[in-house]
Structure formats: C-alpha cells, structure tokens
C-alpha positions, -999 to 999 in steps of 0.1 A, spaced: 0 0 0 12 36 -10 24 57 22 -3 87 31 -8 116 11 -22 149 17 -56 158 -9 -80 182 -12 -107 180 6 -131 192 -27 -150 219 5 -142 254 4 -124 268 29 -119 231 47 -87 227 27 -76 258 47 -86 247 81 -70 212 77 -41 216 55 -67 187 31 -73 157 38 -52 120 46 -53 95 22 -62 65 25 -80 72 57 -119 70 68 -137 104 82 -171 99 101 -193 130 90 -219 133 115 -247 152 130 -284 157 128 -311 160 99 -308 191 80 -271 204 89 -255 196 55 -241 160 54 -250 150 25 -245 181 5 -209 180 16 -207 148 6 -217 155 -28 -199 186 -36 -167 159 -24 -178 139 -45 -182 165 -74 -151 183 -72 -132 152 -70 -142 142 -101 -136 169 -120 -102 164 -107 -99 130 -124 -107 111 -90 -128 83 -94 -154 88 -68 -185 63 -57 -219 74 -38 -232 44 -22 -267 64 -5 -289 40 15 -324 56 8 -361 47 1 -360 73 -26 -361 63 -67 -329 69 -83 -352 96 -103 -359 111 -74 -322 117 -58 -315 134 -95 -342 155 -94 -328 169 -61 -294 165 -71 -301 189 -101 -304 216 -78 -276 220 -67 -254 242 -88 -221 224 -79 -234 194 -90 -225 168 -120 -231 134 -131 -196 126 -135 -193 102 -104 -209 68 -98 -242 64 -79 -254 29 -69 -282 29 -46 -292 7 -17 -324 5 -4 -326 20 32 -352 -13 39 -334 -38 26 -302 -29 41 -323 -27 78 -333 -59 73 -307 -76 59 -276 -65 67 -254 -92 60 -262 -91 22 -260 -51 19 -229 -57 32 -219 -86 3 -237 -57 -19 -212 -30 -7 -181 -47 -13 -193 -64 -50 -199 -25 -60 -167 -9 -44 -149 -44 -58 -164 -36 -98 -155 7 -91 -128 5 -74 -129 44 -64 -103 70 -47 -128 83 -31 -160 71 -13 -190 80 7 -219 62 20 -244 81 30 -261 74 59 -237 43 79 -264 45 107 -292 22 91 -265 -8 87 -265 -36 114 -304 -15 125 -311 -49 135 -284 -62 152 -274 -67 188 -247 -46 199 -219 -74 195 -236 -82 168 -236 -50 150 -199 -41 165 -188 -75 145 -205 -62 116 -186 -26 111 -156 -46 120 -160 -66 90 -170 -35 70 -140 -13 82 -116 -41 68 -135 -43 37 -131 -2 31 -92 -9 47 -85 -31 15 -91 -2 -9 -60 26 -7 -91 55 -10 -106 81 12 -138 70 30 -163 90 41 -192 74 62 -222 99 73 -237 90 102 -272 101 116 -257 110 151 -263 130 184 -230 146 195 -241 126 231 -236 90 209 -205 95 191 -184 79 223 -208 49 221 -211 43 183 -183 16 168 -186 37 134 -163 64 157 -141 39 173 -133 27 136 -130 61 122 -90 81 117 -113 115 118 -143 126 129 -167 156 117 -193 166 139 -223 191 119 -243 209 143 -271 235 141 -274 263 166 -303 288 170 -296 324 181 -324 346 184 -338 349 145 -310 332 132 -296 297 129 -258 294 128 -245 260 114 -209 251 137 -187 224 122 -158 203 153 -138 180 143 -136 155 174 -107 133 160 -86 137 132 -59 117 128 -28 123 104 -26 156 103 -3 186 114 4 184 150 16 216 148 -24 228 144 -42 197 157 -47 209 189 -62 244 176 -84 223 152 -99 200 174 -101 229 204 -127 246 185 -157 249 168 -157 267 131 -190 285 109 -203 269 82 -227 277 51 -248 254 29 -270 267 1 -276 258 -37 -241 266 -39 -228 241 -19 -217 239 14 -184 263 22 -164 263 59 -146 296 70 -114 296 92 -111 320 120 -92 346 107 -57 350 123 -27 365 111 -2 364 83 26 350 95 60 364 82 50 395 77 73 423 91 53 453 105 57 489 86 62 513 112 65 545 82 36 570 88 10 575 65 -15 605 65 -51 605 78 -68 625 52 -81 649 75 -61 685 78 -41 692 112 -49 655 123 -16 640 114 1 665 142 -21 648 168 -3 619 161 31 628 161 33 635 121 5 605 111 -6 571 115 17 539 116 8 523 84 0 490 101 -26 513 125 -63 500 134 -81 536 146 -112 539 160 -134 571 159 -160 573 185 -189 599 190 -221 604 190 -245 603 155 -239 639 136 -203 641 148 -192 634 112 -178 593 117 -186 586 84 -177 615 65 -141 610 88 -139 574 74 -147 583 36 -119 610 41 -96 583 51 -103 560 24 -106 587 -6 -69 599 8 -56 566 -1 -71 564 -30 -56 596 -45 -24 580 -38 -26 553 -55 -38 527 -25 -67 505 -27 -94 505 -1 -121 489 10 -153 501 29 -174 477 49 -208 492 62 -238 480 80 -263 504 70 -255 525 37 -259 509 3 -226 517 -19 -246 538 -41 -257 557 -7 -220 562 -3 -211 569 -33 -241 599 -38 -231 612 2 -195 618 -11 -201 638 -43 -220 662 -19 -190 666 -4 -172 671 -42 -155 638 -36 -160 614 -71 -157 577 -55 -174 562 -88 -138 568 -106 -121 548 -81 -148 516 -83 -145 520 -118 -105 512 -123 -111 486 -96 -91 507 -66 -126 508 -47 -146 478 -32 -177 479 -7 -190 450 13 -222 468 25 -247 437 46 -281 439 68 -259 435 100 -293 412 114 -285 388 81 -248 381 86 -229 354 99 -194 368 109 -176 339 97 -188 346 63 -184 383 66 -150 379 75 -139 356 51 -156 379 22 -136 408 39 -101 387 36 -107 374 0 -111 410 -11 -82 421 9 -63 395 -7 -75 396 -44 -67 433 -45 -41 441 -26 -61 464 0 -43 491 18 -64 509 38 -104 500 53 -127 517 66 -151 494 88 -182 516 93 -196 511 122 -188 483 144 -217 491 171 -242 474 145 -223 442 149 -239 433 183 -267 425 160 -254 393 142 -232 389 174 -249 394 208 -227 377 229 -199 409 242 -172 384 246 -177 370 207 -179 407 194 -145 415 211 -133 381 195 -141 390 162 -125 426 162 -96 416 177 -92 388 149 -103 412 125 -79 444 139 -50 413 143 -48 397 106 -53 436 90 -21 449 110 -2 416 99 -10 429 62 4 463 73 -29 481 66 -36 510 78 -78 506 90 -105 527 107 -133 516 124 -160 537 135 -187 535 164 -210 551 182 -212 562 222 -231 575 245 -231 612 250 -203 633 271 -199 665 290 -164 665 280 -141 648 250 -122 617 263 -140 611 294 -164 581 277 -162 546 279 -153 527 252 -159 491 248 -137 483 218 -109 510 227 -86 486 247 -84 467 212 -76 490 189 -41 511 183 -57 544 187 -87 564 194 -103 590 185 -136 606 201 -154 632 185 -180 651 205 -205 676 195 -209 709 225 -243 714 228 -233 748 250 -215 761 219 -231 748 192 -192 735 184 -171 700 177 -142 692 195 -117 661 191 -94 648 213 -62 616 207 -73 591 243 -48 564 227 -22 564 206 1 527 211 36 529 200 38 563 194 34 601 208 -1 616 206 -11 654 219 -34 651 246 -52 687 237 -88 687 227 -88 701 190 -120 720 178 -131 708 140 -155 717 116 -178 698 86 -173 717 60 -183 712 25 -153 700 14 -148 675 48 -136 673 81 -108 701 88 -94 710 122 -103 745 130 -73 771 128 -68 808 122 -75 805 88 -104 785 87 -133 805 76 
C-alpha cells in the first residue's frame, strides 16, 4: 500500500482549516437531519471528479434513483460525472449481512479514490450490539482493502459518538451541528478526531468549533481569521486625510494602525472614514469600505456632496464595498468575504463603518470583542492601515467616555459635539507605539470634509 498523502478536501475553505485531507483514511461525517451532510458529501464527490478522481456514492435511501437526480439537479455544484449505486434503506435494515456482500461487489467492480456512503447508521439497524460491532468490523476491513478516502455519514447526536463503533473505527471525525440564536440559525462544524494531520495545528483544530454555510451553492467552511505570519510590521507614517490631524499623532498614523473614531450620531464618523479611504485612493492605495447600513450607491451619492468622485475609483477597480443587513450576517462569512477581497486586490487601507451594529449578528460581548480583535489582528499583519467607527453615549467633556472596543484597537479617536457652543471638539485618548497630543482640538464639517479648526479657517 502507498504511504499517506495529503488531498483536497473538494470543501471550500476546509482545505484551509486542515491543510486537506489524509489518504487513505476513513472520516465519520456526523450530525443531525438538516445540517448539510450530504450536500458535503456530494460537492466531495463532485469536485473530485472533476479532478480525475474516481469517486463512488453508495446512499442508503427509500428514494427512486429519479428522485435523488431530481434533487441532485439543484444544486449548482453538482455533476453526473461520479458513480451512484443505490441501496435501499429497507433492505439494508433488514438484511444487513447481504448489503454488506452488496457493498463490497460494488466498491470491488469501481474500485474508487474516493468514497461516501451516506447514511452508515441504518447498517447492522437490527443487530445486537456485539452483533452490530462485529459487523462494522467486517465492514472497516473491507473499506481498509481499498487505498481510497472513506467518508461514512452517520445520523448521530454529538451525546452517541463515544458509544457508536462507526467512531471507534474512524481516523477523523466531523461533527455538523445547528445552533439557534435569536432569528438566526448558525450551522458550527468540530472535528472531534482527526488523525494524520499537522500536530503543529491539531490541537487548535480540534479545540474549536468553526462556521459553516450550505445553500444551492454548496456547502463552504470559513477559518477563523488570524494573522499572516511572516510578515514584518511597517512602522513609516502615513496621512489620515483629514487637515491638522496628522500633528495629533506625532506627524500620522503607523501604516500598520487600526483607529477607531467614536462619538455620538452627527459628529461626522462617516464622513471622517470616507476621508480616510478617498486619501488613499488619491495615492494610488486600494481600499475597502465595509458598512452596515449604507448601500454603496448611498456612499457613493453622500460623497459627491461633499465634491469627492468615488465612482472613478470603483471603476478602475481601486474601490470595493461589502455593505450587509448587520441582522442577516454570519461573521464567519463576513470575514472571510472581507479577507478574500483584501487578498484579491491588494487592499491598503479599510474603513469598517460602524462596528456598534455588529452586536446584532453577534450578541454575545465576549464574541464581538473576539471577532474585532481577529479582525484588527490579521489587518495589521497585512500592514494596513484601517479605521473603524462607532457610536457612544453622550459626554460633558471629550475623552471622558467609555469605550468598549478601545482597549483593542491602536488608537482612538472621540469626536464630541458641545451642545453649549453649538461647536465639535476632538481629542487623541490612545495612541500605542507612538506620541499623541493630549489637547482637545475644535473641527468643523465643511463642504469640502472634516478640517481641524485654525486661524485660517473660515
């Protein structure tokens, strides 16, 4: 038998949590009705044959074979190209012993890379459990013959994995799960056991539990995002956008800088953010801006009030928006989406608008903190320079509010509006790993942006 190899796992985003998958080995994909099994399976199945794999489905159903194409034709990822045999879920109950014979005459005539029987459950039904544990023994060295990658889904509580044979038999184990959260359902994917791969990352694999989407598209995993690693941190400054800021901190921002700018609605956040971003974008650096309640055509019309032409800079490709209902996302997603634009274009600076609306798709405090320090983490590993934006409750004085996100970001900003004086003020709390001034600036929206006020400002 050939020594293991490492293979992809046909699942987007899997490949990049795992590293792919061992071959030959057998993976138990398991979890309740409706989390994605056998979509997974399939889309395996698919991609591996379009990658010259030849790949077997062996489902054990009480549906016609016209039936399973009919729903298989649904599915956008899918193609003929791999071979489909059939058992029937009630023969296979009641006689085990020949769906067994049947198994191993099909994989015997096929002879696959890559197999999946979908479910395992239904096998030995009727057994006694030494019965049915002398059964999947005789199955597991049937499947050990064959130098292919297995995958057997099983119809399985998290609570019966430990008792089931199947897992006992199994190098890896995939466990699906759906969890509710107010008016959304979030679909979590653990891997309980795998076997044969990194040890470098096994532990942080099999420590924790990753998001998962399954549509007509298919079924698509997303790592947590982390940093690059080998990236050397920029420490040159680059230039905020807005006039007299840069002197606040000591001559501008570190290129690899996360800012955020607090204050209350109508102290100009958003206008300070699409200042940031056009900035850039006049010299030459791509950008991204990621909103929660603005459409990018919103944007796009609130800027050329302000005589800045954003519609240029989307046009030659230097401009991206990722603009979602903040009740609609999954974070996982979002944050993939947000890294594979980064990534395809080169991004240098990103304004995050408004990271207040997040405690929408993410209500638990401690997950919300998680996810911008992942978020603020991987972006200074790029060396981009990124502001975020949120809102706070309101002040007597600039610099004396609390700040849940502050603590994770490089610096902070607060903007507050005096209702005494009918003025703006803005004041540097945080500046890490360089000088800031400590004096509260007064600033104006003018029609041309956010400018500090001087001597000369009319």
């Amino acid at each position: 038998m050939d020594g293991l190899k490492q293979i992809s796992c046909g699942i987007k985003g899997l490949d990049e949590i795992l590293g792919g998958m061992v071959s030959p080995s057998t993976i138990l994909v398991a979890g309740t009705a409706g989390v994605g099994k056998t979509i997974m399976s399939l889309q395996m199945l698919s991609n591996a044959s379009k990658n010259g794999e030849k790949a077997l489905y062996i489902p054990i159903t009480t549906e016609s074979a016209e039936k399973l194409n009919r729903y298989n034709s649904t599915l956008d990822f899918f193609d003929n190209s791999f071979e489909v045999h059939a058992i029937n879920r009630q023969l296979a109950e009641k006689d085990p012993l020949t769906t067994l014979i049947e198994i191993g005459n099909i994989i015997e005539s096929i002879k696959p890379d890559r197999l999946v029987i979908d479910p395992i459950t239904p096998l030995g039904y009727g057994f006694i459990e030494q019965e049915k544990r002398r059964f999947f023994y005789t199955l597991d060295s049937m499947l050990q013959e064959r130098n292919m990658l297995t995958f057997l889904i099983g119809e399985l509580l998290k609570t019966e994995l430990h008792n089931s044979v199947v897992s006992h038999l199994s190098d890896g184990i995939i466990y699906l799960t759906r969890e509710d959260r107010n008016s959304r359902a979030d679909h979590l994917m653990e891997f309980i056991k795998m076997r044969g791969i990194d040890p470098g990352i096994h532990s942080e694999i099999t420590s924790r539990k990753y998001p998962y989407n399954i549509n007509s598209a298919g079924f698509a995993a997303y790592p947590h995002l982390k940093p690059e690693n080998g990236l050397a941190l920029d420490d040159t400054r680059v230039e905020a956008g807005v006039p007299g800021l840069d002197s606040m901190f000591d001559g501008g921002l570190l290129r690899y800088n996360s800012l955020l700018v607090a204050g209350t609605p109508g102290t100009g956040k958003k206008i300070f953010g699409l200042q940031f971003i056009l900035h850039g974008l006049e010299n030459g650096e791509p950008g991204i801006v990621v909103s929660f309640e603005d459409t990018p055509y919103q944007m796009i019309l609130d800027a050329k009030r302000m005589g800045w032409d954003l519609e240029k800079y989307v046009a030659c490709g230097l401009l991206h928006f990722i603009c979602s209902n903040p009740g609609e996302i999954y974070p996982g997603k979002h944050a993939a989406n947000i890294k594979e634009l980064i990534e395809a274009n080169d991004i240098r600076r990103v304004f995050f608008d408004g990271t207040n609306h997040l405690e929408l798709s993410i209500p638990d405090n401690l997950e919300l903190r998680g996810y911008l320090y992942s978020m603020t983490s991987y972006l200074k590993s790029r060396n981009i320079t990124s502001l975020f934006t949120t809102d706070i409750a309101p002040s007597e004085c600039p610099g004396n509010e609390k700040i849940d996100a502050a603590s994770i970001m490089d610096s902070v900003l607060v903007l507050h509006n005096s209702r005494a004086r009918d003025r703006r003020y803005m004041c540097v709390t945080k500046s890490r790993g360089t000088k800031h001034k400590r004096s509260i600036k007064e600033y104006a929206i003018t029609e041309s942006g956010i400018k500090l006020r001087t001597d000369t400002l009319i």
